[in-house]
C-alpha positions in Angstrom: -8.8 6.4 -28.3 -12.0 4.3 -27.8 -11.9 0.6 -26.6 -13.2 -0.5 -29.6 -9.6 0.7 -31.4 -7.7 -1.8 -28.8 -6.1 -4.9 -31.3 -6.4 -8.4 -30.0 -2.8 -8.2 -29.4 -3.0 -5.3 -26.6 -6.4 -7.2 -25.5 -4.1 -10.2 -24.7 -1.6 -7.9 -23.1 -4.4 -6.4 -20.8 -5.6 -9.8 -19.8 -2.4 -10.9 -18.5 -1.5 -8.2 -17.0 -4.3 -8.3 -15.0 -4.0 -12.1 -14.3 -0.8 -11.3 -12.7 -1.8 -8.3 -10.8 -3.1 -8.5 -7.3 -3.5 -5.9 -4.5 -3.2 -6.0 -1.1 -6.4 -3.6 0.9 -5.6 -2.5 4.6 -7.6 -3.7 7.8 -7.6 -0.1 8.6 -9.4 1.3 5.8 -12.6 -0.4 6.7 -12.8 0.9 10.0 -13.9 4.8 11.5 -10.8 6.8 11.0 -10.3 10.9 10.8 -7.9 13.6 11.2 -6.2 15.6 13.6 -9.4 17.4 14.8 -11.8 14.3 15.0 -13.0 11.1 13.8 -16.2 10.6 11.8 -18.2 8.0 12.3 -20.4 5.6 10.1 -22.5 3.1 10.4 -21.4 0.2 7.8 -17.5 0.7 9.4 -16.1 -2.6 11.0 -15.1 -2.6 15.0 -13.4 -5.4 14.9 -11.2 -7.7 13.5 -14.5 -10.2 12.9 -15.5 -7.4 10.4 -12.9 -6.3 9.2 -12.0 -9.8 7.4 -15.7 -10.2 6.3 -15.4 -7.0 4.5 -12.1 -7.5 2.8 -13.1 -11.1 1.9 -16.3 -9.2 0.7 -13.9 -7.1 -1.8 -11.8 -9.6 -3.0 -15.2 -11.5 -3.9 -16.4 -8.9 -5.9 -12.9 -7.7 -8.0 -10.8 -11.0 -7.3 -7.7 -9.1 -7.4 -7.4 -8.3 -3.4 -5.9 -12.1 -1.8 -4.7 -10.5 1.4 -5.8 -8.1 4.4 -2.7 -6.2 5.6 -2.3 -5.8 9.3 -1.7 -3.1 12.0 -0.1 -5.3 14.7 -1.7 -3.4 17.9 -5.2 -2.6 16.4 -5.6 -6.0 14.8 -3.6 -8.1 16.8 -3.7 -6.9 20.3 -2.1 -10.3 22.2 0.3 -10.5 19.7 1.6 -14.4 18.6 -1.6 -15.4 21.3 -3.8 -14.1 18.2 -2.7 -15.7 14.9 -4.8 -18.9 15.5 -7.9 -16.6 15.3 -6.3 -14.6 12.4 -6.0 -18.0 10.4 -9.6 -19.1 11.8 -10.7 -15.8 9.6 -9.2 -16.2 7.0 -10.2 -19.7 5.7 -13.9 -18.6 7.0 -13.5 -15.0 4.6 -11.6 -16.2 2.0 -8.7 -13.9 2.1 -5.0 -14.1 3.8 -3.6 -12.1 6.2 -1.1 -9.7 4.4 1.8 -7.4 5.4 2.6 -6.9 9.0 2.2 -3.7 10.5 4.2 -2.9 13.2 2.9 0.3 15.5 5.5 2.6 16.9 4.1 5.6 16.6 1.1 5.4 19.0 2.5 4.3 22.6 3.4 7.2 25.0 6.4 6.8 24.9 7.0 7.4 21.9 6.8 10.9 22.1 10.8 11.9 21.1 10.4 8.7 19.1 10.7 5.0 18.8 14.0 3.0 17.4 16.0 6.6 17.2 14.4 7.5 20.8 17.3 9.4 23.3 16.4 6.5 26.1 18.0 2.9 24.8 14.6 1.5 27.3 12.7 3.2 24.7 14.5 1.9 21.7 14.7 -1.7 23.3 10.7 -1.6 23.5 10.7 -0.1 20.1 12.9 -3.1 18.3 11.7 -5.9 20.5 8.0 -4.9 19.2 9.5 -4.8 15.5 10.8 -8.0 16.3 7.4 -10.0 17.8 5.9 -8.6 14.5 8.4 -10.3 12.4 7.7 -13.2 14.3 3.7 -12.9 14.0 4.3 -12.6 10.1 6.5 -16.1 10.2 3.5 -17.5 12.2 0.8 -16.5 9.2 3.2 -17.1 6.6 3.0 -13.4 5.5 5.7 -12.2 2.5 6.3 -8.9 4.2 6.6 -7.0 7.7 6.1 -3.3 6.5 8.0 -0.2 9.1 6.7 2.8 8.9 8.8 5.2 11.5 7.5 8.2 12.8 10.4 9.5 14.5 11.7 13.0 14.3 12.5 16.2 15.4 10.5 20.0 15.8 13.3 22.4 16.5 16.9 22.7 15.6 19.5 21.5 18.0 16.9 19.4 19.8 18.5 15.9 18.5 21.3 14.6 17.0 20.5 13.6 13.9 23.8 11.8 13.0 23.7 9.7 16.7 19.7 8.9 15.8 20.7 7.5 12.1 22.9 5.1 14.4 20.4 3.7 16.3 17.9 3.0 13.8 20.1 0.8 11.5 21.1 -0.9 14.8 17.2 -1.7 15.4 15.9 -2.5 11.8 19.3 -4.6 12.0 18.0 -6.7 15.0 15.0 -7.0 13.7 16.3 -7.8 10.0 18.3 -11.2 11.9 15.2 -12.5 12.9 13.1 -12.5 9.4 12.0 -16.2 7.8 13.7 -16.9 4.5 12.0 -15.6 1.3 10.3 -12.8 4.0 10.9 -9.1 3.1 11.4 -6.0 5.4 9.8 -3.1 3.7 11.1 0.3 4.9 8.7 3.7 4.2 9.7 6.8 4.3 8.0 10.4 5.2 9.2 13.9 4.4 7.5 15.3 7.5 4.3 14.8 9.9 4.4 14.3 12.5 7.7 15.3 12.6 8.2 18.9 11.3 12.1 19.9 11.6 13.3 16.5 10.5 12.2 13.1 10.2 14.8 10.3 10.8 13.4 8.3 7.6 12.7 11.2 5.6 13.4 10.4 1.5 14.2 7.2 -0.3 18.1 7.9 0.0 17.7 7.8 4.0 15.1 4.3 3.3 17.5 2.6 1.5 20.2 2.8 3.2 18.7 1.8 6.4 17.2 -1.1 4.5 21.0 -2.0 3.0 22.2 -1.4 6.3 20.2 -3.7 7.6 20.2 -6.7 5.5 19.4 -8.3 1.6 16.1 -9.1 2.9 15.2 -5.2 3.4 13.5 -2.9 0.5 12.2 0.4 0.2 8.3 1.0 0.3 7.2 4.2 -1.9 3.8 5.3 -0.8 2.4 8.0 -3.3 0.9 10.3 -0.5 5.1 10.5 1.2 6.3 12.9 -1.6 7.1 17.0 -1.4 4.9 18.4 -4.1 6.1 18.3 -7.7 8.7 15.2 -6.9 8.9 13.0 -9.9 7.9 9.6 -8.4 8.4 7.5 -11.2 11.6 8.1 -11.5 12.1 7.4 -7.8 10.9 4.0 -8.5 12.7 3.6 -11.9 16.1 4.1 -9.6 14.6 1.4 -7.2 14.4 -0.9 -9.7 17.5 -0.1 -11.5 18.9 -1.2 -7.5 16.9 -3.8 -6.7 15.7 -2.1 -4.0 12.0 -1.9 -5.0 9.8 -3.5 -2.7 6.2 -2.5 -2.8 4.0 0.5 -2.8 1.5 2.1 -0.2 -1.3 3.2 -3.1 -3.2 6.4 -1.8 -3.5 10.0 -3.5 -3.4 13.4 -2.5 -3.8 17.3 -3.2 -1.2 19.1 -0.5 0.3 16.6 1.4 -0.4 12.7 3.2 -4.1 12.9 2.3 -4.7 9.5 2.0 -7.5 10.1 -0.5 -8.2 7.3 -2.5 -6.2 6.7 -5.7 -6.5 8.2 -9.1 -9.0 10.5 -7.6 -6.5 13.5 -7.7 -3.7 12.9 -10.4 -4.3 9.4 -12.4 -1.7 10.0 -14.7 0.5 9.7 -11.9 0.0 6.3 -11.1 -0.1 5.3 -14.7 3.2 6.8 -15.1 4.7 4.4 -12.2 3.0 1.5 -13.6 4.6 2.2 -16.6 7.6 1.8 -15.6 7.0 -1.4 -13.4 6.0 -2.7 -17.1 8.8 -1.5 -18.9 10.7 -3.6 -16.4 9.2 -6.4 -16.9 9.5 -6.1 -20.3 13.1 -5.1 -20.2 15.3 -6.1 -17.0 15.8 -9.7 -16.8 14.7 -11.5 -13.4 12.5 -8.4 -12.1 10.0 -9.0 -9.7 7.2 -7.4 -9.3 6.7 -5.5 -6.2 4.1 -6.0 -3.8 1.0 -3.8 -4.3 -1.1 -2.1 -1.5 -3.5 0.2 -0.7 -3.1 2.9 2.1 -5.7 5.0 2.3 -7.9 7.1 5.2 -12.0 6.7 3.8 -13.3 9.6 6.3 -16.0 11.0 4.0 -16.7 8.4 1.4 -17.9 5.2 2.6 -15.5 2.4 3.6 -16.7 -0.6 1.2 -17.4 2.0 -1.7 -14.5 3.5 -1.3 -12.4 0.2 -1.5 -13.5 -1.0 -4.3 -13.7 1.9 -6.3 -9.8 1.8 -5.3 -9.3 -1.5 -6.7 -11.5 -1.4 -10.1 -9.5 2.2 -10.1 -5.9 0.4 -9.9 -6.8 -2.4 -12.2 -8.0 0.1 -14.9 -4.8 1.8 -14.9 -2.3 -0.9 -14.9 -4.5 -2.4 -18.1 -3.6 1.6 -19.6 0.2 0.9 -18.7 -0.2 -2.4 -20.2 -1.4 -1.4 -23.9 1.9 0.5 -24.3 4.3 -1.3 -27.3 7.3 -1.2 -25.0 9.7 -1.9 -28.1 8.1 0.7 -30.2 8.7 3.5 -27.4 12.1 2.4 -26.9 12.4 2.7 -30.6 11.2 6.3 -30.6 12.5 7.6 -27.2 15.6 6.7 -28.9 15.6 8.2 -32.3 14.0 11.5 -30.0 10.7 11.4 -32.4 9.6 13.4 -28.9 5.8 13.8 -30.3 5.7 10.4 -31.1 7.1 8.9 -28.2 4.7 11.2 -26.2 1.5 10.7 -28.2 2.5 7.0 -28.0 2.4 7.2 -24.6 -0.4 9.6 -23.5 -2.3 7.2 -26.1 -2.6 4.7 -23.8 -3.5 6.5 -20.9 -6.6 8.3 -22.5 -7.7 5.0 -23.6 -10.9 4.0 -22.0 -10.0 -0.2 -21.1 -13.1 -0.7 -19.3 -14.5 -2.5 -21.7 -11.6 -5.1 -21.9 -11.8 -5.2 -17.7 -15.5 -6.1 -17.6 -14.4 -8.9 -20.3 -11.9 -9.7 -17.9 -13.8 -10.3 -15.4 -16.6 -11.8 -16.8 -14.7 -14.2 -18.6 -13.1 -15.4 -15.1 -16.3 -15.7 -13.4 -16.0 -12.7 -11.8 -19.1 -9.3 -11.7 -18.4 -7.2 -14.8 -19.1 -3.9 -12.7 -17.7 -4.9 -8.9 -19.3 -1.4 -7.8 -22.5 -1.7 -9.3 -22.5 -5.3 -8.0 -21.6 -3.7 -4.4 -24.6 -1.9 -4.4 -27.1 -4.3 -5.9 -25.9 -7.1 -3.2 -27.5 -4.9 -0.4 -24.1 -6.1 1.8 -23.3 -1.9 2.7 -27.1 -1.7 4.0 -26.8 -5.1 5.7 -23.8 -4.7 7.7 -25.0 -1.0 8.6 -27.8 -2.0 10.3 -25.4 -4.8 12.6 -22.6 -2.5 13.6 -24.8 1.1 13.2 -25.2 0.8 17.5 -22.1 -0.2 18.0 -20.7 3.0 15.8 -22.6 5.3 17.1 -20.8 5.2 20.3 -17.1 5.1 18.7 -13.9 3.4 19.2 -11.0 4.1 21.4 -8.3 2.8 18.3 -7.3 5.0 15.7 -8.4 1.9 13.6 
């Protein structure tokens, strides 16, 4: 289907739906990252927190559809609370918030049998009283959401006790749950394996929601796209989510094998068209839903960091426009009279439909570059800020990010 085939009506649809969808790019993916085996190094990546925000307020110039900067607590905010005033300082200067919270238990030394679910209660107690000064750095910038992701896990059978570890964990997202401002969420991920390889104490989004029950109304489940056994049906993890009110955001990334963290669409686009989907069908159908937050988590090792992020976010937009031009009556009209073709070809109809021409309206029509990408590279601002941190870079980083 071409874009000139698109009625007004679905037009209009597109253009709200992309006035109401924003989403949130990590610190993290601006800065030298790489794998197991090494970390590649570029010139334009940011080293510090400085550039990091001037890049991110750089993307959100360009697609105006990225208000906050998510944050790792120990690579972005080293001293903790001491560092918000600086945080806020660049943000007004970049024009873009500080987003979800980020606390890091996976890095420290001792963390090496694991964090909250650690053997040693002197472990756990650093573990939670970390989670805890995060929530409190997110109630200081006024951020919606303190995001766990918990590494722990096991190798080899009969090393841990799996039940006792389950205990321990509610008792720290718990304590750290008390402490959380009103209207703040508590987002709990989950991770089928790595680094863990035997078991992993959040390991599906059964064992994430009920730590996040278990620990308060304020706690929801995070679904990143990359955390999934090959073949799972996502979508239909998140359309049980919803049906629970558990749904709290996403971690957007995509992947071949396993946690790839390549950027999204590149691999399986119909994929994240299929969860928009049903994030519109709920807003078309289940009274009071609220969207859930939308983020980006991905690794850019090979492609370049500023490219790479707003290819993400033109990539995003473009498919929840495609989600948007389904008649959500008329599928529930033919799903239920089982006109299976129908229902199908309605569907896969929108997703082959090229929206980019309704986008660039979008945008143009709000002020906004028509091509953020092509705009990227006409602004010289990759070649600029590659020739201030290209010494800097060529010697490396200590930080993961």
């Amino acid at each position: 289907m071409s874009s000139n085939s698109i009625s007004s009506a679905a037009q209009s649809r597109i253009h709200q739906a992309l006035d109401a969808f924003s989403i949130e790019i990590p610190s993290w993916g601006f800065s030298n990252t790489g794998t197991r085996f090494g970390k590649f190094l570029q010139p334009a990546a940011a080293t510090n927190i400085e550039e990091k925000f001037a890049d991110g307020g750089e993307v959100n110039r360009l697609t105006g559809a990225t208000p906050t900067l998510a944050l790792h607590v120990l690579w972005d905010l080293p001293n903790g609370v001491a560092d918000v005033a600086k945080i806020q300082e660049l943000a007004k200067t970049h024009n873009i918030r500080p987003g979800s919270i980020n606390p890091n238990v996976f890095q420290e030394p001792e963390y090496k049998f694991g964090s909250i679910c650690n053997p040693s209660a002197e472990v756990r107690q650093k573990a939670t009283q970390h989670l805890i000064d995060s929530v409190e750095i997110g109630k200081a910038l006024g951020s919606a959401e303190v995001s766990l992701w918990i590494s722990d896990g096991s190798n080899y059978p009969g090393t841990q006790s799996m039940s006792r570890r389950i205990g321990w964990g509610k008792e720290a997202l718990a304590a750290a749950h008390a402490k959380l401002a009103p209207g703040q969420t508590m987002l709990v991920e989950y991770k089928p394996f790595e680094p863990a390889f035997y078991h992993t104490d959040f390991g599906d989004w059964g064992m994430a929601l009920e730590f996040a029950r278990s620990a308060g109304p304020q706690a929801k489940v995070l679904v990143d796209t990359g955390h999934h056994y090959q073949g799972t049906n996502i979508e239909q993890i998140v359309a049980w989510l919803i049906e629970l009110n558990a749904l709290g955001g996403f971690h957007f990334n995509d992947r071949k094998y396993a946690d790839d963290d390549l950027t999204l669409g590149s691999i399986d686009p119909y994929q994240i068209f299929r969860i928009f989907h049903e994030i519109h069908a709920a807003q078309a159908n289940k009274q009071g839903f609220t969207a859930p937050a939308y983020m980006i988590d991905q690794s850019h090792n090979l492609k370049g960091k500023m490219e790479a992020m707003v290819q993400t976010v033109v990539t995003a937009q473009e498919l929840y426009a495609r989600a948007a031009l389904i008649d959500q009556a008329e599928l529930a009209s033919l799903q239920d009279s089982c006109q299976l073709i129908a229902a199908e070809e309605l569907f896969r109809g929108a997703f082959w439909t090229d929206v980019r021409p309704v986008v660039q309206e979008w945008r143009s029509e709000r002020g906004l570059p028509a091509d953020p990408l092509a705009e990227l590279y006409k602004s010289g601002y990759v070649e600029r800020i590659a020739a201030e941190r290209g010494a800097k870079n060529a010697v490396g980083q200590s930080s993961y990010a």
